[in-house]
C-alpha positions in Angstrom: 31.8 18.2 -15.4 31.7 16.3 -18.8 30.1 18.8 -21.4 31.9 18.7 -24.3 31.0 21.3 -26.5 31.4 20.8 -30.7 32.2 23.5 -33.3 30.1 21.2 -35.9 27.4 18.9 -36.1 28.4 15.1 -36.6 25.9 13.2 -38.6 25.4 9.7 -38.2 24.6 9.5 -34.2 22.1 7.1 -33.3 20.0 7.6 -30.7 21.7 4.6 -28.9 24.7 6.8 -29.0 22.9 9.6 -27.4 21.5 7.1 -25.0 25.3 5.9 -24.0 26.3 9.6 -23.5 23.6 10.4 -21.4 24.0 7.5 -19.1 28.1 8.2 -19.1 27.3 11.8 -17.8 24.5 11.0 -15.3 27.5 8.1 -13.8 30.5 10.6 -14.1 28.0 13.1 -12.2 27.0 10.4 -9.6 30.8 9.1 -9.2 31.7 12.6 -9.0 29.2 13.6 -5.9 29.9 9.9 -4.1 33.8 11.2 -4.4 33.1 14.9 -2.5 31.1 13.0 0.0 33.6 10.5 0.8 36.0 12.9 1.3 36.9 13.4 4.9 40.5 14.3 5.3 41.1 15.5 1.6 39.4 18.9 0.8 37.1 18.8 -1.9 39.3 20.6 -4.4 41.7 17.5 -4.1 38.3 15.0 -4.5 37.5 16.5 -8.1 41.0 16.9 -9.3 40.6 13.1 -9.0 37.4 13.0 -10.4 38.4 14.9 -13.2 42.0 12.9 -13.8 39.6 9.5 -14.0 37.3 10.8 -16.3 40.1 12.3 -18.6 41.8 8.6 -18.7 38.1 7.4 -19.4 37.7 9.6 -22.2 41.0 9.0 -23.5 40.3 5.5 -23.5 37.1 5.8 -25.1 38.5 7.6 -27.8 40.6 4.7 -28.7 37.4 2.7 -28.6 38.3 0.7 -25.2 35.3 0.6 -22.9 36.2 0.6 -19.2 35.2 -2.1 -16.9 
């Protein structure tokens, strides 16, 4: 649900970076699955619509260097 795929290679990642993205997908998965469960009344296309939508604003947020709380 959060591969991103790149056209080049960056230089310059740590592996504390890769350590952070890692753990950011393992959570977004885990959020993700907790979301379906929970879902009683709303179908499960609804649940990762939402799941989707929060990571986008995550990312977008990220991307301007923010961290969420």
């Amino acid at each position: 649900m959060s591969t991103l795929t790149a056209t080049h290679t960056v230089l310059g990642t740590t592996s504390l970076d890769r350590m952070l993205l890692r753990a950011a997908s393992g959570i977004d998965r885990l959020v993700a699955a907790r979301i379906v469960r929970r879902v009683d009344a709303i179908d499960a296309a609804r649940a990762w619509e939402r799941a989707d939508d929060a990571r986008r604003r995550a990312q977008a947020l990220g991307a301007l260097g923010m961290l969420p709380r």
